[in-house]
N, C-alpha and C positions, 0 to 999 in steps of 0.2 A: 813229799817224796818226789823224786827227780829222775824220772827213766832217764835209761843210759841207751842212744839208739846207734851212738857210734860205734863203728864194726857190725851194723846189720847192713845189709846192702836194700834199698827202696826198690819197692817191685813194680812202682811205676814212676812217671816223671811228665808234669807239664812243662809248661813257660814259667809260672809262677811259686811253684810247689812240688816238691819230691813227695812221696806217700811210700809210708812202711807200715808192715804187718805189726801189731802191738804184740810186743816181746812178753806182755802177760795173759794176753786174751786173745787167738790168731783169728777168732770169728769178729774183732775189730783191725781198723785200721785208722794209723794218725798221718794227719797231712799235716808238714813243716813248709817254712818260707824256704825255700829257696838259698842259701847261705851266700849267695855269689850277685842275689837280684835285690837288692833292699825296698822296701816302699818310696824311699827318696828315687831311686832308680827307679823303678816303675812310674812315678808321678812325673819324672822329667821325659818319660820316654812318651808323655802323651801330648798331645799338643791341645792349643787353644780351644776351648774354654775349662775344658777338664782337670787341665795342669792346673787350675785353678783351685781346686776340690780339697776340703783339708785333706791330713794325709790317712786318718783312719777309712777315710772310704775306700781306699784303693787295698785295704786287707782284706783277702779274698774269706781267709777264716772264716772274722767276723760277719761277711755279708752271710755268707751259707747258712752259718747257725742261726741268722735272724730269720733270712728267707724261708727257711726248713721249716720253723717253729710255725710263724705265718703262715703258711702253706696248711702244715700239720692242723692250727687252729682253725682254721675255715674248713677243711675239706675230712677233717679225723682220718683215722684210722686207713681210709682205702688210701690216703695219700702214697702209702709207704707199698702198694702195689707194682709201683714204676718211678717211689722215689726213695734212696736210701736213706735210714735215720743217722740223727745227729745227735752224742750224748754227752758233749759238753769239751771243755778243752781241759789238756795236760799239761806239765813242767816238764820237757827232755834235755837233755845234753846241749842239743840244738834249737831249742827255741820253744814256746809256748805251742802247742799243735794241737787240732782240733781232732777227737774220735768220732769216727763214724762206726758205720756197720761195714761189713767187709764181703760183698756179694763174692760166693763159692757155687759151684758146681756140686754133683750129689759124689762126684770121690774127692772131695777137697779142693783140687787146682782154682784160684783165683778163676773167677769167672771173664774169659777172653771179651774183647769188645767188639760192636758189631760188625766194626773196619776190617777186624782178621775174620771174622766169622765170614762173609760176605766173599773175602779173601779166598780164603779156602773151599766156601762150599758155591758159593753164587745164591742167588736171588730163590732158595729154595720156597714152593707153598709155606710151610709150617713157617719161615722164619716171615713171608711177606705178609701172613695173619697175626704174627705179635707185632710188626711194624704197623700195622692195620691198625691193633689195640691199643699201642703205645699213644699214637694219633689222635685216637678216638677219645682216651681220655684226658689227653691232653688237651684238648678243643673243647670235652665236658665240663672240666673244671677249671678251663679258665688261666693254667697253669702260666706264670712268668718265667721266660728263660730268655737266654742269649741265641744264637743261633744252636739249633740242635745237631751237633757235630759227631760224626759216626764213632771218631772217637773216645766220646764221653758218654756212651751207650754201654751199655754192656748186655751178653746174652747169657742167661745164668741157665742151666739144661738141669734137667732133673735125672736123665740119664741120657745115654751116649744119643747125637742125636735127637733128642726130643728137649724141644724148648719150654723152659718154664714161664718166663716172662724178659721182658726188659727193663731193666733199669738203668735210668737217667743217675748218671756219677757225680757229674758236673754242669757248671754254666748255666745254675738255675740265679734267678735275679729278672733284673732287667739293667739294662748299661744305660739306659737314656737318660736326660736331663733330668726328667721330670717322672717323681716315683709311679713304677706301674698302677700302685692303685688310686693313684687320686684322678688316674683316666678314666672317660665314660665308657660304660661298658661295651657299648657297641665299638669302641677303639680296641678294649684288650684285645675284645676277641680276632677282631681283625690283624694286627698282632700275632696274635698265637695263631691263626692260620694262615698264617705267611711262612710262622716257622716250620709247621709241620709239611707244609708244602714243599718248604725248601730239603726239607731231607727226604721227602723221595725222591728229588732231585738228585742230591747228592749220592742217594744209592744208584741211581742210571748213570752218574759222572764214575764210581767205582766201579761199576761193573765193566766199564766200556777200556777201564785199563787192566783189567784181569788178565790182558795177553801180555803183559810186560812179564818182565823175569825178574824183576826185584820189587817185592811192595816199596805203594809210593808214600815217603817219605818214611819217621821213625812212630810217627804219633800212631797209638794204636796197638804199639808193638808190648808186651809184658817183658820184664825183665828177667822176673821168674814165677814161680807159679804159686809161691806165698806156700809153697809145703815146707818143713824143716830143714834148715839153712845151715853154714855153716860163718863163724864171723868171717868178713872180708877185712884183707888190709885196708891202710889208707888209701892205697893207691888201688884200690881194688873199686873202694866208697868213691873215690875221688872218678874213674873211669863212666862207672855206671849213672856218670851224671849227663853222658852223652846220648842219650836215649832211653826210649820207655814213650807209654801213652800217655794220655795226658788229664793228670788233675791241671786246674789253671791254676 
């Protein structure tokens, strides 16, 4: 069977991939390629040596659902504390797409990312203890990612205000040559705390533009809040493809 996702509008948007609410389960979400970015596009847009790489590696899907599963078998069950699960891929309209889980808030709204959270409220205590925890087990277990980007965070609140945990959306893997795990471990780890470093980084680089009048740039932003929709035209689908946060 062939989900139909044209005329749903994606309630968010990377570089690489649009993400929609699954029209039969709204507590999942599926991520599609991109219709406008192909993997040949993608592979030409990188330079030497990578352009080199067959073209499956450059499917962001596939890497996820390997990485996730990975992740999942070494670390069980707490994996899914700060990282969303993965439950196989779909046939849509628009291309083969991967479902995930689909992180909600306790009245439904898509759970915002840490970029708008951050945005709106600043560097609160309670949200600088889950960044605290996110870190912590990140560093515990060893975790493979890309840089940890505020916008592929999310803060999922269990009511107004009170945060329940964080979870990492995106950019888990590792992008270098040479697979994370076949490094020694004294390397991963060094690694992995580089990244978590760098995003408290990142949160002192956002907070220090809070006095601006427009957030900076589109990533981060939701398109909508994944509650009951109505279909969009084409040109409705076709619009919403100029912003949103970001799956890669």
């Amino acid at each position: 069977m062939t989900l139909v996702l044209t005329g749903h509008k994606p309630f968010a948007q990377g570089g690489n991939r649009l993400c929609f609410v699954h029209p039969e389960a709204p507590e999942r979400c599926i991520k599609i390629r991109r219709p406008d970015f192909s993997l040949e596009d993608l592979r030409r847009s990188k330079g030497f040596p990578k352009n080199l790489r067959p073209l499956k590696s450059f499917d962001d899907n596939l890497e996820e659902w390997h990485v996730i599963n990975t992740i999942a078998g070494r670390v069980g069950a707490r994996a899914f504390e700060h990282i969303y699960r993965c439950f196989g891929f779909v046939d849509t309209d628009l291309g083969k797409g991967l479902v995930s889980e689909l992180i909600r808030d306790h009245d439904g709204a898509i759970s915002q990312t840490l970029k708008k959270y951050l945005w709106d409220h600043g560097l609160t205590e309670e949200c600088q203890t889950a960044i605290n925890t996110l870190c912590r087990f990140w560093k515990q277990e060893v975790i493979p990612s890309r840089d940890l980007l505020l916008h592929n965070i999310v803060v999922q609140q269990s009511q107004p205000g009170k945060i329940n945990r964080l979870v990492v959306i995106d950019g888990l893997g590792s992008a270098g040559l040479v697979p994370f795990h076949w490094l020694p471990m004294t390397q991963r780890k060094k690694k992995v705390a580089r990244k978590t470093a760098n995003l408290h980084e990142r949160v002192q680089t956002l907070l220090g533009q809070r006095g601006q009048d427009t957030f900076p740039g589109y990533h981060g932003l939701l398109i909508h809040d994944g509650r009951p929709e109505s279909p969009t035209t084409d040109h409705d689908a076709h619009s919403s493809k100029q912003g949103g946060p970001g799956a890669s």
